[in-house]
C-alpha positions as CSV (number, residue, x, y, z in Angstrom):
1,X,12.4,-6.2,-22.3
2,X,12.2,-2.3,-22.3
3,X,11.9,-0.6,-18.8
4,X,10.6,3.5,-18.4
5,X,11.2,5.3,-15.1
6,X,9.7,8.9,-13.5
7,X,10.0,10.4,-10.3
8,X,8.2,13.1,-9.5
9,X,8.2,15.6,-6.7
10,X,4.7,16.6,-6.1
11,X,5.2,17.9,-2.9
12,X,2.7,21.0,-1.9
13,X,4.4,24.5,-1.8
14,X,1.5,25.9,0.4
15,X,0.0,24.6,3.7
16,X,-2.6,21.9,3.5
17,X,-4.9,19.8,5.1
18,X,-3.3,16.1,6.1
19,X,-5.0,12.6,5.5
20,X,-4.7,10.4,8.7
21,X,-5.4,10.9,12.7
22,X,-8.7,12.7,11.9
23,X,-6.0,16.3,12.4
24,X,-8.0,19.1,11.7
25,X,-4.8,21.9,11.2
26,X,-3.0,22.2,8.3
27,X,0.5,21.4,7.3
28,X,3.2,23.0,9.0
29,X,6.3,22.4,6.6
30,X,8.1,19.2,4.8
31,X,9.4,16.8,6.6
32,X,10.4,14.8,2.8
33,X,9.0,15.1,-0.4
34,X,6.1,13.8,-1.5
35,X,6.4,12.1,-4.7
36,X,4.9,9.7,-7.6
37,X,7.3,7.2,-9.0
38,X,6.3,5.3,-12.4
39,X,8.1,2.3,-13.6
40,X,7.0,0.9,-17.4
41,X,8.0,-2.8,-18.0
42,X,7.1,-3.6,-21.9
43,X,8.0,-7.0,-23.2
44,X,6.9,-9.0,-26.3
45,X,4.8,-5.5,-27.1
46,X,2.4,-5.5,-23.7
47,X,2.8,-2.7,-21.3
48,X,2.5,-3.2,-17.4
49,X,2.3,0.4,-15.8
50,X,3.5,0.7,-12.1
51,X,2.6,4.4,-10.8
52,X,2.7,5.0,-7.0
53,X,1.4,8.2,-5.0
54,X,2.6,8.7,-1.7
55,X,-0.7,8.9,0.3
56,X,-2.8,7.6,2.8
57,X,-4.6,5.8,0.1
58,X,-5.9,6.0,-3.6
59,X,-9.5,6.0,-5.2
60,X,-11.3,5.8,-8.2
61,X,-12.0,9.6,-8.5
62,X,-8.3,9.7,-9.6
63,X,-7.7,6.7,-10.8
64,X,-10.2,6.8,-13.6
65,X,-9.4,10.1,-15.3
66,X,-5.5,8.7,-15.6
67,X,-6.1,5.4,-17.0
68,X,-8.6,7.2,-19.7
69,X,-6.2,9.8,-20.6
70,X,-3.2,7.2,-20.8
71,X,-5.6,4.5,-22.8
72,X,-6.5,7.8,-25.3
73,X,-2.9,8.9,-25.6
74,X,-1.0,5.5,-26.1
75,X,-3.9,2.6,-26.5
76,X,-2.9,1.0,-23.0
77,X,-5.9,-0.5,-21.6
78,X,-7.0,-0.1,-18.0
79,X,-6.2,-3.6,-17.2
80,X,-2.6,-3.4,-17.5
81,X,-2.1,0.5,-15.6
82,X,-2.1,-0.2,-11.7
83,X,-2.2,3.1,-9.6
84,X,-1.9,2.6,-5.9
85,X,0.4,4.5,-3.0
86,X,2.5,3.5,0.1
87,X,-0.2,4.6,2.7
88,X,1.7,7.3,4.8
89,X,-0.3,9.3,7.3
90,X,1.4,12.1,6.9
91,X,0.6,13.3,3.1
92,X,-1.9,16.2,2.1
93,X,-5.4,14.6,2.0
94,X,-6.2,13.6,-1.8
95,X,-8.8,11.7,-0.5
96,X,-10.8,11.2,2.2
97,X,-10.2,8.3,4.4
98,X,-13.7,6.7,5.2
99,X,-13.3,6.8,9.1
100,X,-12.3,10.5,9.0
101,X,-13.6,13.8,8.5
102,X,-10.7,15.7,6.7
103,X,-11.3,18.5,4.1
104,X,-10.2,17.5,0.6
105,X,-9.2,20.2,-2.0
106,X,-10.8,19.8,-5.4
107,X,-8.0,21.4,-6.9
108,X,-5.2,19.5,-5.1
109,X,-6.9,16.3,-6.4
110,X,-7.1,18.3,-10.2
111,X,-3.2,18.8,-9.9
112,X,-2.7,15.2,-8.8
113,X,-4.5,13.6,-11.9
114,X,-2.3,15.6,-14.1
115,X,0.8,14.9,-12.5
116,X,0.0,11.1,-12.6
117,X,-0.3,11.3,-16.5
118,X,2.7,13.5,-16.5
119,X,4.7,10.5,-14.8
120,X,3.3,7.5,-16.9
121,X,3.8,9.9,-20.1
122,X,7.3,10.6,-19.1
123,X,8.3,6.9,-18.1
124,X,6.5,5.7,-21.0
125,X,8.3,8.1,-23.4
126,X,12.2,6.8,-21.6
127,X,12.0,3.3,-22.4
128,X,15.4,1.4,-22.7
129,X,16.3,-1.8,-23.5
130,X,16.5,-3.5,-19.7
131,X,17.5,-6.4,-17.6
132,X,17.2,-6.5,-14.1
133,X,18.5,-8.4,-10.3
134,X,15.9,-9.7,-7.7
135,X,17.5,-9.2,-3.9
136,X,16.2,-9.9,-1.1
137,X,16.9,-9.7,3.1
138,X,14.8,-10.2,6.1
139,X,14.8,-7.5,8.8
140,X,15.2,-8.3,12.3
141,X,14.0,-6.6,15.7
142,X,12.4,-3.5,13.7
143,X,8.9,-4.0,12.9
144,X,6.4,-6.9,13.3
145,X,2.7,-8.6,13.9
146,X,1.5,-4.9,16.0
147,X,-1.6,-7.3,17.3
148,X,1.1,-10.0,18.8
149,X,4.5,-9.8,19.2
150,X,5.5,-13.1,17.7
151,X,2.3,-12.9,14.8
152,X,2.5,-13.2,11.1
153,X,4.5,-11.0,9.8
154,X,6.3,-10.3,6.8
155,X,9.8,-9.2,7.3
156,X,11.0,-9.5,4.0
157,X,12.3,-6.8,1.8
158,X,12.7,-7.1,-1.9
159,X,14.7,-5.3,-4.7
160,X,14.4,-5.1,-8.0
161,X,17.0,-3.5,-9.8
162,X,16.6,-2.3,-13.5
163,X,19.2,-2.3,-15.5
164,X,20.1,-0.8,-19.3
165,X,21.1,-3.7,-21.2
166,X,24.0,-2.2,-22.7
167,X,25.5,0.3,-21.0
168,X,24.4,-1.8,-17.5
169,X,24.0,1.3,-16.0
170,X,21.0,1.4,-13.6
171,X,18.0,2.4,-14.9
172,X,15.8,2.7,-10.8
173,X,15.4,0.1,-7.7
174,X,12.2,-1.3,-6.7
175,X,11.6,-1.9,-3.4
176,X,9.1,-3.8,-1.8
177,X,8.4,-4.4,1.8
178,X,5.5,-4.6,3.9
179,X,5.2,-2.4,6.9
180,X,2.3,0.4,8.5
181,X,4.6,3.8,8.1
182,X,3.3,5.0,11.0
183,X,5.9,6.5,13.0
184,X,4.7,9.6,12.9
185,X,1.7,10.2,14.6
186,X,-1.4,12.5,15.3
187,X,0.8,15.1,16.7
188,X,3.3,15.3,13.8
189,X,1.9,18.3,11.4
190,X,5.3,18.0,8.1
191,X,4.3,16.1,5.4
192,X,5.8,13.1,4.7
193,X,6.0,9.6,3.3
194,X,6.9,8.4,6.5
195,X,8.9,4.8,7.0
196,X,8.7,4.5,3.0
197,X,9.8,7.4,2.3
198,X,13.1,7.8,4.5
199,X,13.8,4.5,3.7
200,X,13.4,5.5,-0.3
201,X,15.9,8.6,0.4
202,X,18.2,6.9,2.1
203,X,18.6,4.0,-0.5
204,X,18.4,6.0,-3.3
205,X,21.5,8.4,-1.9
206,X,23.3,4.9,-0.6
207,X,23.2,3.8,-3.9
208,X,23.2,6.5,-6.2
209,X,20.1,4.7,-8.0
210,X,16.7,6.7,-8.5
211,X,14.4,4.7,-6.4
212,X,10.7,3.7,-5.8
213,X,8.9,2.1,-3.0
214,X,5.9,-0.3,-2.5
215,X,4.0,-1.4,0.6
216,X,2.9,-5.1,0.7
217,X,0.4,-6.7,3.0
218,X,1.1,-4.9,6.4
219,X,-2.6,-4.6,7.4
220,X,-1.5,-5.6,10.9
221,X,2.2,-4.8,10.6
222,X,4.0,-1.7,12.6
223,X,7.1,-0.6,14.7
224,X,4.3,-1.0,17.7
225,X,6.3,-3.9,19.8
226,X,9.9,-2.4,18.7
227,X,9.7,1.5,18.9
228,X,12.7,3.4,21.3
229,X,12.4,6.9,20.6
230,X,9.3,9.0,19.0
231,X,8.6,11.0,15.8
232,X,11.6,12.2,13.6
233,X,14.1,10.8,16.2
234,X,12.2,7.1,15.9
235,X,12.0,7.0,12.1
236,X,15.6,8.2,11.6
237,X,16.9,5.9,13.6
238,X,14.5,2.8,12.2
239,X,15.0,3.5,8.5
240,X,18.6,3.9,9.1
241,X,18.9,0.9,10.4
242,X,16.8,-1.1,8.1
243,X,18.8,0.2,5.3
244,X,21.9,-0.8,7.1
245,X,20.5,-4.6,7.1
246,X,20.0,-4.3,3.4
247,X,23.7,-4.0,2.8
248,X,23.0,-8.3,3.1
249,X,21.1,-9.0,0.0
250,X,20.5,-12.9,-1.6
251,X,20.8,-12.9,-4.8
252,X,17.7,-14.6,-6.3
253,X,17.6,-16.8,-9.6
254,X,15.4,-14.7,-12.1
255,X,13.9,-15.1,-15.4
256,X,11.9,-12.9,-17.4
257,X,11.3,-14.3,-20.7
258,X,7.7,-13.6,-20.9
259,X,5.1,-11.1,-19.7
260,X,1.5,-12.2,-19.2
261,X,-1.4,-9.9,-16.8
262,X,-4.8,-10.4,-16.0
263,X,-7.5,-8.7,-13.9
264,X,-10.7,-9.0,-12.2
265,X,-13.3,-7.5,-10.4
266,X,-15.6,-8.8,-7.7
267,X,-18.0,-6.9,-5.7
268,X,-19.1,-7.6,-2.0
269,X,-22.1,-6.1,0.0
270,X,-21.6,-4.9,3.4
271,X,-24.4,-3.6,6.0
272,X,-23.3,-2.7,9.5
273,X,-26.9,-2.5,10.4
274,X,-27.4,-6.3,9.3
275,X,-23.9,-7.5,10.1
276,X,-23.9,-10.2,12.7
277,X,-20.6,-8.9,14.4
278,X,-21.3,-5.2,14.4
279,X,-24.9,-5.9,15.9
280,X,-23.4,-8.2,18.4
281,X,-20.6,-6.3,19.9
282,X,-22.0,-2.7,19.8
283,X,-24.5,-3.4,23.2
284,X,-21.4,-5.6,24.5
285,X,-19.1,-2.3,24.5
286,X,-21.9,-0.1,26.0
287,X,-21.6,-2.0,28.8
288,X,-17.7,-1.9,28.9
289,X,-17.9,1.7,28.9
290,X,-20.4,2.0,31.3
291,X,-19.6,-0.9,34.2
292,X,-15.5,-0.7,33.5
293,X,-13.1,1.4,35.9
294,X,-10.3,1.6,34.0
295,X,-10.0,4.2,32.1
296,X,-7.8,3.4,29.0
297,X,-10.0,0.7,28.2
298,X,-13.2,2.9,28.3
299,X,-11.3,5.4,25.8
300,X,-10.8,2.4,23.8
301,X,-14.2,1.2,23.6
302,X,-15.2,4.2,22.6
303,X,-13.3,4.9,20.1
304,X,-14.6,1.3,18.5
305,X,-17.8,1.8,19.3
306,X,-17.9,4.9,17.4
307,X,-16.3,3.0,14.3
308,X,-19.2,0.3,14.3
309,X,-21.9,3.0,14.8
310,X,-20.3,4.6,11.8
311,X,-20.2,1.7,9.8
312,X,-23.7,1.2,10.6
313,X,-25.0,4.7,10.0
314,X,-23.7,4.5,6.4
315,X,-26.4,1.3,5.8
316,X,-25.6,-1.1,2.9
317,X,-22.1,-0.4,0.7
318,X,-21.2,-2.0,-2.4
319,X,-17.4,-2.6,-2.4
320,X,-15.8,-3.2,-5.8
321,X,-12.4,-5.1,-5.7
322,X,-9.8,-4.9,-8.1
323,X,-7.0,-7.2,-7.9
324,X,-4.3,-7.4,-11.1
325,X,-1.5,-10.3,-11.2
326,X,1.5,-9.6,-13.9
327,X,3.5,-12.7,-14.1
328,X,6.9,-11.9,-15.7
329,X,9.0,-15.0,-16.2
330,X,9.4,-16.6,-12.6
331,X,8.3,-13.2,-10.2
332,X,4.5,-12.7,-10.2
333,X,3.4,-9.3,-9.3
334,X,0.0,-9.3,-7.2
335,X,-1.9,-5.8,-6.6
336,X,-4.2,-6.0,-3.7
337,X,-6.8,-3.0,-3.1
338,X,-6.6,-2.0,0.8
339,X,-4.7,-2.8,4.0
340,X,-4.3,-6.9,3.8
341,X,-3.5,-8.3,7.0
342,X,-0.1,-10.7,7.1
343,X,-2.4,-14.2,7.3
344,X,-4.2,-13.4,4.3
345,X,-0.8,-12.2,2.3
346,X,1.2,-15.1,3.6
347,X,-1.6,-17.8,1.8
348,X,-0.8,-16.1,-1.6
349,X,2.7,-16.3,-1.4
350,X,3.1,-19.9,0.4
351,X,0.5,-20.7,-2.6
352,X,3.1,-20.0,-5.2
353,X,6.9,-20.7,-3.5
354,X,7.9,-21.6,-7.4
355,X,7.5,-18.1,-8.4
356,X,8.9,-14.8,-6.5
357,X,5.8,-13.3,-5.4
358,X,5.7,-9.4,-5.4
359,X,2.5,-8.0,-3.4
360,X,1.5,-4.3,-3.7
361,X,-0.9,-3.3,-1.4
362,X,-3.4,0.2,-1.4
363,X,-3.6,-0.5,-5.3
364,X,-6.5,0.8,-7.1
365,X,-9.9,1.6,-5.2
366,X,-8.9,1.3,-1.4
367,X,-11.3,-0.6,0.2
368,X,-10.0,-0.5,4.3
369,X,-9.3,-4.1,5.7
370,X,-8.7,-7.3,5.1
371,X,-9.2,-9.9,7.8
372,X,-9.0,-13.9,7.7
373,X,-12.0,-15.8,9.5
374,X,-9.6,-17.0,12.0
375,X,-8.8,-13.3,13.3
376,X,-12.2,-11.5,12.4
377,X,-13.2,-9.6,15.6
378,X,-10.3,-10.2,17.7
379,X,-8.2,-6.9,17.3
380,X,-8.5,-3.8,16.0
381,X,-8.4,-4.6,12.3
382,X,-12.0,-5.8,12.0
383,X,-13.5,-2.3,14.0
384,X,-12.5,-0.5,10.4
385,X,-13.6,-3.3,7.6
386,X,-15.6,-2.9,5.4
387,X,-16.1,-6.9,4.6
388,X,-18.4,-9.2,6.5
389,X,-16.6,-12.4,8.0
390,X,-15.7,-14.6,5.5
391,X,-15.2,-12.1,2.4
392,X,-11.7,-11.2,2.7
393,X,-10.6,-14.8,2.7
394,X,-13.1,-15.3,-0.6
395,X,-11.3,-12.8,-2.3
396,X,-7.5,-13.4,-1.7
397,X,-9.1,-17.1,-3.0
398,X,-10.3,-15.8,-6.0
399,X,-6.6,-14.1,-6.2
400,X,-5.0,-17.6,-6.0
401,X,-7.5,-19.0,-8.4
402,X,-7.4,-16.2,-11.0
403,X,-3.1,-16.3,-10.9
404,X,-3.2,-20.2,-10.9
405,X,-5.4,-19.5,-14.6
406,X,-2.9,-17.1,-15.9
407,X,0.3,-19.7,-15.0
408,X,-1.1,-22.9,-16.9
């Protein structure tokens, strides 16, 4: 196995506008640096391409131009590059979010395609001859189900560790855990990656190894029930203290003697002006707002009411969904293309307890939330899908079915 590794500070040197909490001001200072890390794993001569932005999300009118410029420069094929980011709210706006009305830069977007081919090109260009460790820990009492307390969560954090064959020096960490880094709020105005981020710092300086970070399926996962403090205070003391609990790592039995990847696409059709849930609940929160006297739950209502009115506004919307699955000896590497909630994660890996399962959410065209049957229009979650009832559970099956393929 040969393994390639970029970082690369991208971080604006100007003010700009932000992507999450609808803010309409511009950046005022950095907070941490914004990157793109790009990890290269080639084995038996196929390339898998890891490149990760951090950003609220990541879409096609990026995605695209990189994969074509890396497939003309070195023959990789679209199916085996997976772009995605670790959804912070507090990057500049590459993109805008479908629920918000922020101004996005053509040029910023320009710059960002270029230094997402930079960062493949480089990692590509550093391959070594590689081995790597699989660690893992659970942490306690610092994030969780932000819908209930005692929900589906996944509290695990994984670590691979790349490793040059000969020299054993480390080559970068990849970390994988699956939390909303959303500490920082509305009122926060320094970019940043957020949870990720500090948590990638603070790592990386612990260990002295350069180090990249992934988000798994945290669609209903935050700080919410566990918060003490607020803004820098809050995430300095939560990422301290989840790096502190990763100081107990399980070593985990690895192998990597082969490297097989597939990828699909399926497309689903979504009306808010059909839907049977938008059309039901829109009258029934008109007359929340207008009978209730408390006011917090009028703001609420409001606030999704406006999101289904939205989502019906915009009529019918094709959503395209890429998901690609990279199995590498016994860890299987799962990219998933938007905010899945824990449920719907949590049937994936059960599914496949032989293998070490490795999701990466907010990969390739985001496509908002993902919500099981069982939950669909009991929080928050469903207000800001994009899938009818039933679709988000059809897809993470398809997931399942198309892996299971690729194992036999």
């Amino acid at each position: 196995m040969e393994v390639g590794y970029h970082k690369l500070d991208i971080t604006p040197t100007v003010p700009v506008h932000i992507a999450g909490y609808n803010r309409k001001e511009l950046s005022k200072g950095v907070l941490d640096p914004i990157e793109i890390n790009s990890l290269v794993i080639k084995e038996n001569n196929k390339i898998i391409i890891f490149s990760i932005l951090d950003s609220i999300i990541i879409e096609n009118s990026v995605i695209l131009p990189i994969k074509e410029a890396i497939f003309k420069e070195f023959g990789i094929p679209y199916e085996q590059i997976i772009i995605g980011c670790i959804h912070t709210h507090s990057a500049p706006a590459y993109f805008k979010p479908f629920f918000e009305n922020v101004y996005i830069d053509p040029k910023l977007q320009e710059n960002l395609i270029q230094s997402f081919i930079k960062s493949i090109s480089t990692a590509i260009n550093s391959l070594e001859e590689a081995t790597l460790s699989l660690k893992t820990t659970q942490i306690e009492g610092l994030y969780g189900n932000r819908n209930t307390r005692d929900g589906i969560a996944d509290k695990n954090i994984n670590i691979i560790t790349f490793m040059n064959s000969h020299s054993k020096k480390a080559i970068c960490s990849f970390i994988q855990m699956s939390c909303h880094p959303t500490i920082l709020n509305g009122s926060n105005f320094k970019l940043s990656a957020d949870l990720l981020g500090w948590i990638r710092q603070k790592y990386q300086l612990k260990t002295q190894i350069p180090c990249m970070i992934v988000n798994g399926y945290c669609g209903d996962v935050s700080t919410r029930f566990y918060r003490k403090l607020k803004g820098e205070e809050e995430l300095e003391r939560v990422s301290s203290s989840i790096v502190e609990q990763m100081n107990d790592l399980n070593l985990l039995d690895v192998k990597f003697n082969d490297l097989k990847c597939t990828s699909f696409k399926k497309e689903y059709t979504y009306n808010g002006q059909t839907d049977s849930f938008v059309q039901k609940e829109i009258p029934h929160l008109k007359e929340t707002i207008k009978d209730s006297s408390d006011e917090m739950k009028i703001a609420i209502s409001k606030q999704l009411l406006h999101n289904l009115e939205f989502k019906a506004s915009k009529g019918e919307m094709v959503l395209n969904l890429y998901s690609h699955i990279v199995n590498l000896g016994n860890v299987l590497f799962i990219s998933l293309p938007g905010d899945i909630t824990a449920a719907l994660g949590k049937r994936i890996v059960d599914h496949f307890n032989d293998y070490h399962v490795i999701i990466l959410g907010y990969c390739e065209n985001y496509s908002n939330y993902f919500v099981c049957k069982e939950d669909y229009g009991k929080y928050f979650e469903t207000y800001i899908s994009r899938l009818s009832k039933g679709n988000a559970d059809d897809f993470i099956q398809h997931v399942i079915d198309t892996a299971d393929d690729l194992l036999k």
